[in-house]
VOGU-3710 file (C-alpha; in Angstrom, 3 decimals, decimal comma):
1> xxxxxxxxxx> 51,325/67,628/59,548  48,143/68,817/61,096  50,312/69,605/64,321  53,338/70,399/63,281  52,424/74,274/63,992  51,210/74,082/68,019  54,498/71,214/68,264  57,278/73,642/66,318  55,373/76,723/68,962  55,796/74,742/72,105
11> xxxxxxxxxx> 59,344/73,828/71,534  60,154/77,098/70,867  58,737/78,066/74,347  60,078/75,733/76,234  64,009/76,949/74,402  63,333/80,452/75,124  62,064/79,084/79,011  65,362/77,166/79,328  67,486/80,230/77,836  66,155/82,603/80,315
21> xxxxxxxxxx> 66,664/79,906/83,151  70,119/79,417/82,398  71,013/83,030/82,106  69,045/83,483/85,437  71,721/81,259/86,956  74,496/82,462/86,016  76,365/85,808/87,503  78,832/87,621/85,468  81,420/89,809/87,239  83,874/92,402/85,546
31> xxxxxxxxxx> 87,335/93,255/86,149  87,834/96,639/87,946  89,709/98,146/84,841  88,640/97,222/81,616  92,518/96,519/80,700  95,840/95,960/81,711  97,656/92,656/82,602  95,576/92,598/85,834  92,205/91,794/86,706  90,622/92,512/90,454
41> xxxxxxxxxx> 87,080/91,340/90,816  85,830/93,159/93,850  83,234/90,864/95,155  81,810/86,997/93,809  78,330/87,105/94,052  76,534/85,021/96,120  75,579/81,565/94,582  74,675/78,214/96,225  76,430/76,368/93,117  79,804/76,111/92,186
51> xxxxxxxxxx> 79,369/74,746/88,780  80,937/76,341/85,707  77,675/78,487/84,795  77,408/79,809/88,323  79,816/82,188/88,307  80,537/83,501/84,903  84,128/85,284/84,889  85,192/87,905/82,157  87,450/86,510/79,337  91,148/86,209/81,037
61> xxxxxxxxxx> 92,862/85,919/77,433  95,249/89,093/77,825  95,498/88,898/81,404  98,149/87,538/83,731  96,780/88,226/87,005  93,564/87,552/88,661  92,439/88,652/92,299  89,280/88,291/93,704  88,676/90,293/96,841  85,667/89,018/98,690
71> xxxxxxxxxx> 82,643/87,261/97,761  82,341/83,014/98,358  83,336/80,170/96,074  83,203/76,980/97,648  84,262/75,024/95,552  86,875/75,962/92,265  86,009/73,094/90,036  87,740/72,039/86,961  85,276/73,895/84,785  85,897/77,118/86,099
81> xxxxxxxxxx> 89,672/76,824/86,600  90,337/75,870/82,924  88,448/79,136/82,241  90,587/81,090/84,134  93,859/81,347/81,951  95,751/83,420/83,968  99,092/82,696/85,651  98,539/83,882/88,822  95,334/83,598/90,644  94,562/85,234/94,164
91> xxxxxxxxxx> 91,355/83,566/96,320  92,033/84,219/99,698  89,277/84,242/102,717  86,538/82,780/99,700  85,551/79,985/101,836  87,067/77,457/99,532  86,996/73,686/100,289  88,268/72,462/97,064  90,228/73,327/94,246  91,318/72,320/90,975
101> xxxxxxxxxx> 94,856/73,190/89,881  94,768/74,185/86,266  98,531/73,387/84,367  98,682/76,938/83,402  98,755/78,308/87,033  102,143/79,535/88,201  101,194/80,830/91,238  98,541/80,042/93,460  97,410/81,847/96,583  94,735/80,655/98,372
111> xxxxxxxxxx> 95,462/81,606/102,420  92,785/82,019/104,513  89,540/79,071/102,981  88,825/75,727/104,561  90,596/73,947/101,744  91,109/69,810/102,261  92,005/68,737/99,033  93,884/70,161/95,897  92,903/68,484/92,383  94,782/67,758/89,640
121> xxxxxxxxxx> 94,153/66,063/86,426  96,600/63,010/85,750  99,526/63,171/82,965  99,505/66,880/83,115  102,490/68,908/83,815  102,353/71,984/85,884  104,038/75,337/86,250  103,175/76,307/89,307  106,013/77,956/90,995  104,479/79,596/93,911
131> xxxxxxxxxx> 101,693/77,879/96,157  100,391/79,628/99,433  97,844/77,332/101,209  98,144/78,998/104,594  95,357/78,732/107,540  93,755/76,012/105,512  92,572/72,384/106,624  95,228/70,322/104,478  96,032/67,008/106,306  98,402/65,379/103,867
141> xxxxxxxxxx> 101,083/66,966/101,784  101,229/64,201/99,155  99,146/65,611/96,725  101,871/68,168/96,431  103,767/65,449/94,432  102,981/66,758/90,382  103,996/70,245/90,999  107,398/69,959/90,370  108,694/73,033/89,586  107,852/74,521/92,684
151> xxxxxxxxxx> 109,987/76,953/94,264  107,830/78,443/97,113  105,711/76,404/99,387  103,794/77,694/102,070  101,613/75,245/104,013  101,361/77,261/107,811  98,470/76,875/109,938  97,176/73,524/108,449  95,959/69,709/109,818  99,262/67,969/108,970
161> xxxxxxxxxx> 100,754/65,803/111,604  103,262/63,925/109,930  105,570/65,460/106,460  106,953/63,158/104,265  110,549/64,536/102,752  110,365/62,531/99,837  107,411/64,068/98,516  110,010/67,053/97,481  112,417/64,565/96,269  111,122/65,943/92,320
171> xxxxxxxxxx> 111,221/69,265/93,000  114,867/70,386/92,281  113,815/74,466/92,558  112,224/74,540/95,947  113,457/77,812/97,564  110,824/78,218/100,223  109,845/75,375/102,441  107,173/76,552/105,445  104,768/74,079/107,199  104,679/76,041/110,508
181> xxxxxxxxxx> 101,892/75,802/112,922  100,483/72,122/111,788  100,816/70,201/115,123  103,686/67,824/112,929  104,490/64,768/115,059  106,814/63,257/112,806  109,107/64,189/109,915  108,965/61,625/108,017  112,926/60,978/106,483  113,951/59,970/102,801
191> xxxxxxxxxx> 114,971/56,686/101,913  117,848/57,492/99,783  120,152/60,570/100,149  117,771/64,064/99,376  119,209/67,067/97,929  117,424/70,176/97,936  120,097/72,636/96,124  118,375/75,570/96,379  116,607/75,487/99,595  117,145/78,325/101,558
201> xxxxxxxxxx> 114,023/78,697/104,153  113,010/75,747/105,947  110,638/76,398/108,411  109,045/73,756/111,010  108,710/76,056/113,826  105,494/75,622/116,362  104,779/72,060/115,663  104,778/69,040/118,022  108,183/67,874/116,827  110,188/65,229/119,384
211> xxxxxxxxxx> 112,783/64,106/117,029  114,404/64,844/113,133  116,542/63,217/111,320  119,103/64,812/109,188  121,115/61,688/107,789  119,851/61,834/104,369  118,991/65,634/103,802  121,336/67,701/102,354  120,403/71,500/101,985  123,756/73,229/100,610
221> xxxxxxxxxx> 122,404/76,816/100,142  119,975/77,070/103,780  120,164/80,279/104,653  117,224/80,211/107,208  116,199/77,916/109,513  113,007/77,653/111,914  112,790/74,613/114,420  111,489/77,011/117,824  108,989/76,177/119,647  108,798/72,030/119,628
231> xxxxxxxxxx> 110,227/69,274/121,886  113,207/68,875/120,433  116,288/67,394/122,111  118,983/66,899/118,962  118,975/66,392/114,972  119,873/62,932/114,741  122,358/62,418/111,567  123,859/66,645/112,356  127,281/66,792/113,203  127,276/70,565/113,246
241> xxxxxxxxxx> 125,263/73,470/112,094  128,823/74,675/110,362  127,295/71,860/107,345  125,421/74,905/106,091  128,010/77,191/104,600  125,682/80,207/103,813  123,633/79,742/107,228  122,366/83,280/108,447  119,700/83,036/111,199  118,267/79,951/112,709
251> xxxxxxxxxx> 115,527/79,916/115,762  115,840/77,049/117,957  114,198/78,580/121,308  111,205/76,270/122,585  112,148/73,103/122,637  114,038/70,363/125,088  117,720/70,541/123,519  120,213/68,170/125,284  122,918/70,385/126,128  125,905/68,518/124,451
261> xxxxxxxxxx> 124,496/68,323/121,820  123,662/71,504/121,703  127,304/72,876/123,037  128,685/70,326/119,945  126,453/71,792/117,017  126,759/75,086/117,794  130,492/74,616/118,403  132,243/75,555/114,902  129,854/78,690/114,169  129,846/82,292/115,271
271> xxxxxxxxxx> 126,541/83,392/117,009  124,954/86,587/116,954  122,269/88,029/119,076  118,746/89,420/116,692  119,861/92,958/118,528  123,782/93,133/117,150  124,879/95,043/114,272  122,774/93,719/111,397  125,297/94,851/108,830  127,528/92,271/110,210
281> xxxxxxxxxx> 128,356/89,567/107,478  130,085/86,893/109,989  128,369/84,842/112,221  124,522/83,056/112,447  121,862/85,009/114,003  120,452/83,154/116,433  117,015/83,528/118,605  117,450/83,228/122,566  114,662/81,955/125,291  113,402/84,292/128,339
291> xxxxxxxxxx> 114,070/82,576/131,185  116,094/78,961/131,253  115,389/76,351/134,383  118,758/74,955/134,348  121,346/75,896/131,374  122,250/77,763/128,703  124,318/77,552/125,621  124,509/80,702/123,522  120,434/82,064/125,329  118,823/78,230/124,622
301> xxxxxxxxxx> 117,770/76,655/127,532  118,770/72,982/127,361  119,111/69,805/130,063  121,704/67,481/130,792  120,852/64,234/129,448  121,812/61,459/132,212  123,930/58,986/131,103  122,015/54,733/130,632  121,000/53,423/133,811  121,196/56,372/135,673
311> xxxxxxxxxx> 118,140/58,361/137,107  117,722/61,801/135,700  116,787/63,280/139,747  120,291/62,215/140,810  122,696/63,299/138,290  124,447/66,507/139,275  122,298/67,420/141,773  125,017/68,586/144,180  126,367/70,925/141,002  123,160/72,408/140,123
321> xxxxxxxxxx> 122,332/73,463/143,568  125,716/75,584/143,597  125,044/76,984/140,401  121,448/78,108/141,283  123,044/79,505/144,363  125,844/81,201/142,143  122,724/82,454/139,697  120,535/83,827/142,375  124,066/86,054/143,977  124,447/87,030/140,524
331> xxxxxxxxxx> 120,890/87,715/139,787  120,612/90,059/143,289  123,963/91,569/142,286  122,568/92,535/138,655  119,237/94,006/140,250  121,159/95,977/142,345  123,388/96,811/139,459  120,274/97,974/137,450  118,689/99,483/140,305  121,877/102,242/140,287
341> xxxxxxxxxx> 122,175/102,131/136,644  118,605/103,183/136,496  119,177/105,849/138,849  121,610/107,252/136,959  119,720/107,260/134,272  116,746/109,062/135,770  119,331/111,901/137,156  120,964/112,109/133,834  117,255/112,071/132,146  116,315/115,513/134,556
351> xxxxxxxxxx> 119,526/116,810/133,345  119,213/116,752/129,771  115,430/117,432/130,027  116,787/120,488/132,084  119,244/121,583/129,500  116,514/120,643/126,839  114,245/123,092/127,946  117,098/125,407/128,891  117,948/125,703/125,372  114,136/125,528/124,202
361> xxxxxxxxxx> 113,744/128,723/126,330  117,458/130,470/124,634  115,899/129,207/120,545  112,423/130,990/122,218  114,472/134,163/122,808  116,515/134,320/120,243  112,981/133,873/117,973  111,511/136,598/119,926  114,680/138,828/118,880  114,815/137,996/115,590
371> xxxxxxxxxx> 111,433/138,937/115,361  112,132/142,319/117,164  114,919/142,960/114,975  112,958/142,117/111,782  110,223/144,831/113,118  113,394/147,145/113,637  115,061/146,176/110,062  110,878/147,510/108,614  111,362/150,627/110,884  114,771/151,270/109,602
381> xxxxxxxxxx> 113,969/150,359/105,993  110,844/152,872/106,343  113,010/155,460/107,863  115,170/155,162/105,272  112,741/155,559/102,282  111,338/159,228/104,453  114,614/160,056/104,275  115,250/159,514/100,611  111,856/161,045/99,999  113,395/164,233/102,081
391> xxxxxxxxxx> 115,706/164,351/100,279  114,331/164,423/97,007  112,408/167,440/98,378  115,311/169,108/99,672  117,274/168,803/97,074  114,490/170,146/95,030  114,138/172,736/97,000  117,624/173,801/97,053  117,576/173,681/92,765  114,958/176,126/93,489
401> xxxxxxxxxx> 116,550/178,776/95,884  119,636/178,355/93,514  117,802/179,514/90,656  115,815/182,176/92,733  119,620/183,055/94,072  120,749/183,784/90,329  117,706/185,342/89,387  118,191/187,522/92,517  121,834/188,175/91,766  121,021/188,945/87,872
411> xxxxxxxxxx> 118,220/191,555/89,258  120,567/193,118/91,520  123,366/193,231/88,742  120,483/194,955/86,320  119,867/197,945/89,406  123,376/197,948/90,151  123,726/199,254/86,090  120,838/201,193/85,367  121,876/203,024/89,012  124,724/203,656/87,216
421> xxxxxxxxxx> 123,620/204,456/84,009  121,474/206,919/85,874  124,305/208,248/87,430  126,133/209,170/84,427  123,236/210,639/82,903  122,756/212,863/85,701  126,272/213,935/85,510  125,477/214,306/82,109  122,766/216,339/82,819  124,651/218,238/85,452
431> xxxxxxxxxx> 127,274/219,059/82,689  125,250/219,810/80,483  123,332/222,515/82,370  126,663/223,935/83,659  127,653/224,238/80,098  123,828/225,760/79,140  124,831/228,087/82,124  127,866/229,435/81,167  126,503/229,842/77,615  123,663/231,694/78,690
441> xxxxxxxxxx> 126,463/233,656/81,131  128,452/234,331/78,207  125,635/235,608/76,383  124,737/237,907/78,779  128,139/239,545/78,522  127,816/239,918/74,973  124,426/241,885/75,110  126,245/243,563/77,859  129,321/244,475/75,780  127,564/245,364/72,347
451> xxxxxxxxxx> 126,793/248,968/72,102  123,728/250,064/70,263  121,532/253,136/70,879  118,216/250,559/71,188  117,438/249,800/74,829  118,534/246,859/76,009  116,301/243,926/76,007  114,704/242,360/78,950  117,097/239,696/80,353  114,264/237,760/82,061
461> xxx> 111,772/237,891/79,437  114,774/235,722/77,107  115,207/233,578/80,157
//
């Protein structure tokens, strides 16, 4: 009891020593957006551990994507991946060796890491649909076996050499088959009869392939297929392409076809060329090699196989000297062909260019005039408003000398009167003093004519 104090002190220490160690050691990222369905991590920080408390990721609960874009993670372990409960996960160029495949995942891409194995846990079912493992270091497609419900597999660029068909044999929705690129030996064939119903990409292109057999492999809906670029002579167990009814395009270029074969599958199926009418429902679109030794069938160079017995230096030798005669005459006679067609061309070429510029120079003027006209449509429209503007004044004006007219015409009406008036009244006056006059006259003669002994009074003085 006497130490239970410095014991219950130290133990406390030594927690709050670990707690601070652990949180030291772990790194805890954050989506970009703080919601939404999706969740992009920009960058992992860096770590030399890959257990679950090196890396601590945000809780995935609502989410259904996650996509880390750069950082390293060598290792996804089984800790971490049940902790990411997304559906689809995106870890490409993380450096990734290893990877654990949680049962929730429904798609998966991991291009671009230095992956070797994929984990799994045992007596768990998986939904992943969608698995891209390209330019990894995969050497064995088996472990592919539990993810049967599949429908996109892309395994490009990786360390297989041989791939086993019946690994696919559970996986009824496989759309998407691509193992391009692997350096693939061998194919290695089904036992029993496979059908892949919904296939419709398979794609084995760029491998090391010398022979395939197509006896047990049925693929009803292929739309798609990739085989250029191997050593290829036939299909063994394919009677004819036409066994694909919805076949589109198929690229066979780069390998070692035998010719009747060839001539035989391609028999019952309309080919196209990659540059014809791509609206064009009939027919299979079919690649075509540069330049061809020997023969042809449809652009794929291909040999005649010699029959048993026979050495390959001495069959037809006769035959294909003529025809490499008959090539070369045609060869000189289509140079010379595209030697004139070229010069037509060229002349045709320095005719259009010349009518080109021709009517670059006519758009130039007729720019240039519509620009002088739109400077004469301003001067007109400017001449126009002076004008109006006149005109107001004008006809102002003229409302004026109208009035001053009338006012004019009224004045000359008023002198024309009072004349008039003045007129009379100097008639008037005129009569007037005729009349005082004759009065006065008549006066006269009365003084004159009264008798009366007074003198007569002074005439002038009454005047």
């Amino acid at each position: 009891m006497k130490h239970s104090g410095p014991m219950l002190l130290v133990a406390l220490f030594l927690g709050s020593v670990w707690v601070a160690a652990s949180a030291s050691s772990t790194s805890a990222v954050e989506c970009t957006k703080p919601r939404g369905t999706v969740c992009i991590i920009q960058a992992l920080p860096a770590s030399k551990s890959n257990d679950k408390t090196a890396v601590q990721f945000p809780d995935l609960s609502r989410r259904k994507v996650l996509k880390v874009l750069e950082g390293t993670l060598s290792n996804l372990s089984e800790p971490i991946a049940l902790t990411l409960t997304v559906r689809i996960l995106w870890m490409e160029e993380l450096g990734m060796e290893n990877a654990f495949v949680a049962p929730g995942f429904e798609e998966l891409h991991l291009r671009a890491n230095r992956l070797t194995t994929l984990e799994t846990k045992s007596g768990s079912s998986f939904a992943l649909k969608l698995l891209d493992v390209r330019q990894n270091r995969l050497k064995s497609a088996a472990q592919l076996e539990p993810f049967v419900q599949l429908e996109e597999l892309h395994l490009d660029d990786n360390h297989l050499e041989q791939l086993d068909m019946s690994v696919f044999a559970r996986m009824p929705n496989l759309r998407v088959l691509s193992a391009a690129g692997n350096g693939l030996t061998r194919i290695v064939p089904p036992i029993s009869m496979l059908v892949l119903n919904e296939l419709v990409t398979l794609s084995l292109g760029h491998n090391r392939l010398s022979s395939m057999e197509m006896k047990h492999l049925q693929l009803p809906s292929l739309r798609t297929l990739r085989l250029s670029n191997n050593s290829l002579e036939e299909l063994a167990g394919l009677d004819g392409f036409e066994q694909f009814f919805d076949l589109q395009k198929m690229e066979l270029a780069g390998n070692r076809w035998s010719c009747g074969w060839l001539l035989h599958a391609l028999g019952n199926i309309t080919v196209r060329r990659p540059s014809s009418d791509a609206t064009a429902s009939a027919g299979v679109t079919l690649d075509a090699d540069a330049n061809c030794s020997i023969e042809k069938v449809h652009g794929i160079c291909c040999s005649i196989t010699p029959m048993a017995g026979q050495p390959e230096g001495h069959l037809f030798v006769q035959e294909i000297g003529q025809v490499r005669v008959a090539i070369e005459q045609i060869d000189r006679r289509h140079e010379a062909f595209l030697r004139a067609r070229t010069d037509t061309l060229n002349e045709l070429k320095k005719t259009l260019q010349t009518q080109l510029d021709d009517l670059q120079s006519f758009f130039a003027d007729q720019e240039n005039e519509s620009e002088r006209a739109a400077v004469r449509a301003t001067q007109i429209v400017q001449k126009e408003r002076q004008l109006r503007d006149r005109y107001v004044t004008v006809s102002s004006a003229t409302g004026d000398a109208e009035r001053i007219e009338q006012e004019r015409k009224r004045l000359l009406h008023f002198m024309v009167d009072m004349k008039n008036r003045l007129l009379r009244q100097a008639i008037e006056t005129d009569s007037l003093w005729v009349q005082a006059n004759a009065e006065k006259a008549n006066i006269e003669r009365l003084f004159e004519e009264r008798p009366h002994p007074t003198p007569r009074p002074n005439v002038e003085s009454f005047q």
